[in-house]
N, C-alpha and C positions, 0 to 999 in steps of 0.2 A: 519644240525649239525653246532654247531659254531666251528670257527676258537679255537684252542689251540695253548699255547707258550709254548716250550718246558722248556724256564726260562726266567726271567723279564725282556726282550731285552730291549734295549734304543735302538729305532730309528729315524732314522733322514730324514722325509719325505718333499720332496721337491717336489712343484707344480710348473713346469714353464708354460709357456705360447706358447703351443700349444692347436689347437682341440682335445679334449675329455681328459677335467680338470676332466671328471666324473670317469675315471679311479683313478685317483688319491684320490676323494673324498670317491669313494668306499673301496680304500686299507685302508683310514683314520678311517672309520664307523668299519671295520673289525680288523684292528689293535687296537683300542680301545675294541671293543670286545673280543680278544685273550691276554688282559689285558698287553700290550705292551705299555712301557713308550713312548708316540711319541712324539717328537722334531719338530718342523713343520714348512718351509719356504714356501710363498704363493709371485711368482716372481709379476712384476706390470701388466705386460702381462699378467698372470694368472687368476689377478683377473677381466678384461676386459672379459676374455673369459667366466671365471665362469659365469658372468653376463648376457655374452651373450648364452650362450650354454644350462645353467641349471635354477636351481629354488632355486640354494642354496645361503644362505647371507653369504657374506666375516667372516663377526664377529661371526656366528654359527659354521665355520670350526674353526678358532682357536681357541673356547670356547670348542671344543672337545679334542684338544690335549693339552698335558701334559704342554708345553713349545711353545711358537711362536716369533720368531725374524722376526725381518723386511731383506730384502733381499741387502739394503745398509748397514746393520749394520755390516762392516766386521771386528770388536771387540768385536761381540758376541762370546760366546763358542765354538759353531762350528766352528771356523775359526780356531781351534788348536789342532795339531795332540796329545794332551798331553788332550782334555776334553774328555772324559769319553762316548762314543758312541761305537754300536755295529754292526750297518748296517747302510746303505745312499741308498732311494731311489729314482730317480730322473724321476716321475711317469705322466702327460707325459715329456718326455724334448725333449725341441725344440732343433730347429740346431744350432742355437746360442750358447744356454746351453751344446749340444752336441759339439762342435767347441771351446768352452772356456775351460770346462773340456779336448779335444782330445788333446790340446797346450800347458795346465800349465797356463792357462789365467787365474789368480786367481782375478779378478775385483768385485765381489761379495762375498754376502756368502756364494753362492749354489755352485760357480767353487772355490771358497776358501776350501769348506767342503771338497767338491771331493776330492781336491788336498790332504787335511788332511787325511783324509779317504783312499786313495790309498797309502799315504806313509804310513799311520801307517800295510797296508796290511790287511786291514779289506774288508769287502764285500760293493761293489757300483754294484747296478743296475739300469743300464740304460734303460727305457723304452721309445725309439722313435716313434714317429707316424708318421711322415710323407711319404707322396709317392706321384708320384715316387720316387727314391731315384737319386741325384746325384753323381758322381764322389765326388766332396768335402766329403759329407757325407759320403758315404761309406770308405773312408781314414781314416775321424774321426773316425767312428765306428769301427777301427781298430785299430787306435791309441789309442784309450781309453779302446778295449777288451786288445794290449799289454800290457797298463798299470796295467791291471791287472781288469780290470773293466768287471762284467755279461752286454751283449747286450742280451734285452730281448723287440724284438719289439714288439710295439702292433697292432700281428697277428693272429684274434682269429680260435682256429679250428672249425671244422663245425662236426666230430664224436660224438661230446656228442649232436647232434640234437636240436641246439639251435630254441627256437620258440617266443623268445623277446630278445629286445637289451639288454636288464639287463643279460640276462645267456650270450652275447658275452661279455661284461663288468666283468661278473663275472669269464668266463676263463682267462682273461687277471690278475684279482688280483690273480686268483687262481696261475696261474703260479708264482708271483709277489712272493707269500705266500712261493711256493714249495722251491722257492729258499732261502728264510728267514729262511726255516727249522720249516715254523709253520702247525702244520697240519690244513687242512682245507678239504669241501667237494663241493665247490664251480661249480664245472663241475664234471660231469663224467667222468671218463677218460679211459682209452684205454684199451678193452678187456674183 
């Protein structure tokens, strides 16, 4: 089943530069399928790891979405709690990106967005990867669920009897989705 938008979101998909950009890339393929306008920042880190990780070219991700700023561009749209956006997600984000967003570090345009995005009290979901987790981070990721921000690490379950890495990839957007409010059938889910 494809993903459906329950109405023509605007979101604002942000790749930083952590392991598994293909999270991110996936929510991108799906989000364009669920006919969602997507907004799209690919951090510099990002596209290092794309490079290294996957098989996908820099300039095929942002010929998919709607909109693509550069991630120094902080006079782009996104940087204003007054442009026109409906969710931020920050798919994977690194500790850095999680650490700028948890402080009000607005240095970019993805911890500028955040900052836009949390004051205007819209939805930011933050998807971390990393592990272990330390003390700093878990602070941040406290600071940031305060601020009003979804933690949605990327922790896939194992009930829907995954038997390739694409169906863990695919729980982790599914969850991404659940919270977007788009339906989707991406995993099985409970019961």
């Amino acid at each position: 089943m494809q993903s459906r938008i329950k109405k023509n979101m605007k979101i604002l998909l942000c790749i930083t530069g952590a392991s598994g950009c293909i999270y991110g890339i996936r929510l991108l393929e799906e989000l364009k399928n669920a006919d969602a306008e997507v907004h799209l920042i690919i951090s510099e880190g990002a596209e290092k790891i794309i490079t290294y990780e996957t098989d996908f070219n820099i300039k095929d991700l942002i010929e998919m979405a709607d909109f693509s700023y550069g991630n120094s561009d902080i006079s782009a749209g996104p940087a204003s709690g007054s442009y026109d956006m409906d969710s931020m997600v920050i798919l994977p984000c690194s500790l850095k990106t999680l650490s700028a967003v948890a402080n009000g570090y607005a240095d970019t345009l993805i911890s500028r967005s955040a900052t836009c995005i949390l004051k205007e009290g819209k939805k930011l979901i933050i998807v971390n990867r990393e592990t272990p987790l330390d003390l700093i981070a878990l602070k941040n990721m406290l600071s940031a669920k305060q601020a009003g921000a979804i933690i949605l690490p990327a922790m896939p379950g194992f009930y829907h009897k995954p038997r390739k890495i694409e169906d863990l990839v695919d729980f982790i957007v599914g969850k991404v989705l659940d919270q977007l409010d788009i339906e989707n059938n991406l995993f099985k889910r409970w019961g």
